[in-house]
N, C-alpha and C positions, 0 to 999 in steps of 0.2 A: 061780201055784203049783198046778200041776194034780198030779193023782198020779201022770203019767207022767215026773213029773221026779225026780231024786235024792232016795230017799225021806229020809236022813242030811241033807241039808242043809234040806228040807223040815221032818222035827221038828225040827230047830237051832233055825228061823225061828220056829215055835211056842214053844219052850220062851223064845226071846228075847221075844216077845210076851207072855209069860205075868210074865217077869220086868219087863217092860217096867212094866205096870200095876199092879204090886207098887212100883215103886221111883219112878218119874213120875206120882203121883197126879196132878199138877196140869198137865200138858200136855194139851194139845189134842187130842190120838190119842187120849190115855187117856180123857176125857170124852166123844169121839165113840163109845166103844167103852161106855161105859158108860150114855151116852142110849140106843140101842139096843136093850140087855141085859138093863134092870132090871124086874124080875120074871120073867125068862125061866128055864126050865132047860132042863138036857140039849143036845141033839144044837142049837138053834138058837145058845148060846151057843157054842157049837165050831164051828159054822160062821162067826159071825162073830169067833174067834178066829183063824180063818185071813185073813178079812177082812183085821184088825188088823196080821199080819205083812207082808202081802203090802205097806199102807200104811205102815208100819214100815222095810221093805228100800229102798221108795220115798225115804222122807224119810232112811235113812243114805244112800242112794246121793246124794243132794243134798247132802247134808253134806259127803261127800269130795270129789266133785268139784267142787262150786262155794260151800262153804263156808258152807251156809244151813243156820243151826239149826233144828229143828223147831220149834214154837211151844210156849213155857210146859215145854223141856225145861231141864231145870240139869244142867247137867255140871259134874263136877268139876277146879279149879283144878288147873294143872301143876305138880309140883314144879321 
């Protein structure tokens, strides 16, 4: 995710990361993301928030194509 890329789908990938660690407390991204972090402010956390999506876009792009859940993600049941 460098800045030379689509900046729109670039904050997408942010804002999903941000959501990511709001709603997946208990998965394996969110803990790596969170060992990290903790006591950190400002500009280090936001660099390792880009971190996070970038490993985020990783583990959905697994997901669709070959159907591997991220670790310790819960998705919700299909109607």
């Amino acid at each position: 995710m460098t800045k030379s890329g689509n900046a729109r789908v670039r904050r997408g990938l942010i804002q999903l990361a941000w959501r990511f660690l709001r709603f997946q407390k208990e998965s394996a991204l969110a803990q790596w993301y969170r060992a990290r972090t903790e006591g950190l402010k400002g500009s280090r956390k936001t660099t390792m928030i880009v971190a996070l999506a970038r490993k985020l876009l990783i583990a959905l792009w697994r997901m669709v194509t070959i159907g591997e859940v991220p670790q310790g993600v819960v998705l919700r049941p299909t109607m």
